[in-house]
N, C-alpha and C positions, 0 to 999 in steps of 0.2 A: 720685378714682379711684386703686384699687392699679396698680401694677407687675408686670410677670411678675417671679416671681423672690421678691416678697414672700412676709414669712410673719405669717399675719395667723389671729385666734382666729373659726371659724367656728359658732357655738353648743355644740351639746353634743359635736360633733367633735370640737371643741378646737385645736389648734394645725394650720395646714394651710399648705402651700406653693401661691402660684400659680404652676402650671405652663406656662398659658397664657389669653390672652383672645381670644376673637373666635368664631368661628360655629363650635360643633362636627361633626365628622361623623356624628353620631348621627341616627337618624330621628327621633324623637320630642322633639327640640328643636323651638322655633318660627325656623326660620329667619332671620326679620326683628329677631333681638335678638341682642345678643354677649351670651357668659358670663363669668365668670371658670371655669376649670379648675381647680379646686382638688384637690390629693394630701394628705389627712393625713399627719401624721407619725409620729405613734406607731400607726397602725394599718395593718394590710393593706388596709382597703379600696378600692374603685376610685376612681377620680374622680369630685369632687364637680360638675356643670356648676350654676352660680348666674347667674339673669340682674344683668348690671352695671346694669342703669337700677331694679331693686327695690329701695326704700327702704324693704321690710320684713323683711330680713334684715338681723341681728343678725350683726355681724361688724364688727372691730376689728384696727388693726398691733399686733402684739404689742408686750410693754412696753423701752425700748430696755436696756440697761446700767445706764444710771444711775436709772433708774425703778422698777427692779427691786432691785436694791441699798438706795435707798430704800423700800422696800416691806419689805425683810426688817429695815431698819434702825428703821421705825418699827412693827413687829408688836406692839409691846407695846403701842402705845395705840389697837388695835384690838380694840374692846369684843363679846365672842360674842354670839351672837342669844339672847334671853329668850323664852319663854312660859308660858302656864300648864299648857298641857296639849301634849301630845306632837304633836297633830293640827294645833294651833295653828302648833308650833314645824318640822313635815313642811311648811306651807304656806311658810314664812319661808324652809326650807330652798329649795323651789322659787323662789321668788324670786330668791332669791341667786343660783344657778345659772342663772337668766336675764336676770343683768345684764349678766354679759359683765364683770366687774369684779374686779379681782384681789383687792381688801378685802374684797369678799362672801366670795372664794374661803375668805381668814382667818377671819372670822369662821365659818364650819360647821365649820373644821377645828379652831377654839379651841371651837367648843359641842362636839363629838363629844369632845373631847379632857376636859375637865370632866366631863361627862356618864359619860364612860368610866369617870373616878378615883371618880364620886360610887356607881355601877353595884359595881366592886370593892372599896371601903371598905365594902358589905351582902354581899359573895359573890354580888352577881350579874355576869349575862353584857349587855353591850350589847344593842337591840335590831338586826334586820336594816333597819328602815329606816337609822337611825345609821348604822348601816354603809355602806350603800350611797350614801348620801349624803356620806359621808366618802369615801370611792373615790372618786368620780366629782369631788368637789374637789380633791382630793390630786392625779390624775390631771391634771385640766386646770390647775390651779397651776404643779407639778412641772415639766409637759412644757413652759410659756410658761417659766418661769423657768430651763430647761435650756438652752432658745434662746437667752434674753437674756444670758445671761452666762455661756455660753459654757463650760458643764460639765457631766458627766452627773447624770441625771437623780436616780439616788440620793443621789449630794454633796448638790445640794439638797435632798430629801427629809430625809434627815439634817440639815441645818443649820436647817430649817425646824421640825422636831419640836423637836429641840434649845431653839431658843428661845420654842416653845411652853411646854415640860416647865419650863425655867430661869422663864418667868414666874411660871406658876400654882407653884411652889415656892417665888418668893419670898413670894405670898401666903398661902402656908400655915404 
């Protein structure tokens, strides 16, 4: 069981603070179950109310200092997702995004990133799935890895690309 006060990854939310647990004052809860109260972080929206006894919410402590740190330390021998065809590879994306797992988060943000350079080496433009699917990893990556160690959001961002860019360049 979380702690009020944790900050824990709550699906495609993403990084979210418990606020509080126990029995909201809302109508439309079932009275007979606590919640957790969960407040996103990076977004306005309201409180999240989750019942604490559902063991089918996908939700996780985010990753601590040193977990994170290893995570960007071993980004190189995290291998991008392959498919044959792009519908293929939109499925693999969905996956990823619902493991809740910061290596997936890697790996879409190293295919989008190849995918990108292979796109500009013909004159073309990304598609809009890539994209969106790059956001919404970069997004939920960025905002865990801002928490865990304790800097903003762009630093990361930046040091993350960075050691993207520095990979696939030494393979070129």
């Amino acid at each position: 069981m979380y702690q009020k006060n944790d900050y824990i990854v709550y699906g495609s939310r993403g990084v979210c603070q418990i606020v509080g647990i126990g029995i909201p004052e809302v109508s439309w809860v079932d009275k007979d179950r606590e919640y957790y109260m969960l407040k996103p972080v990076y977004s306005s929206c309201n409180i999240v109310y989750i019942p604490v006894d559902n063991e089918k919410i996908m939700m996780r402590k985010i990753l601590s200092r040193r977990e994170a740190r290893e995570l960007i330390d071993n980004m190189d021998s995290i291998e991008p997702l392959y498919a044959v065809t792009d519908k293929i590879l939109e499925e693999k994306y969905k996956v990823s995004l619902a493991a809740l797992d910061t290596k997936e988060l890697v790996k879409i943000i190293k295919t989008v990133y190849v995918k990108k350079q292979d796109k500009l080496k013909v004159g073309k433009k990304l598609g809009q799935t890539d994209e969106r699917y790059l956001k919404k990893a970069e997004e939920l990556l960025f905002g865990e890895m801002s928490l865990s160690l304790e800097v903003d959001k762009d630093d990361v961002a930046k040091e993350i690309e960075d050691r993207v860019r520095n990979a696939f360049s030494r393979l070129n």
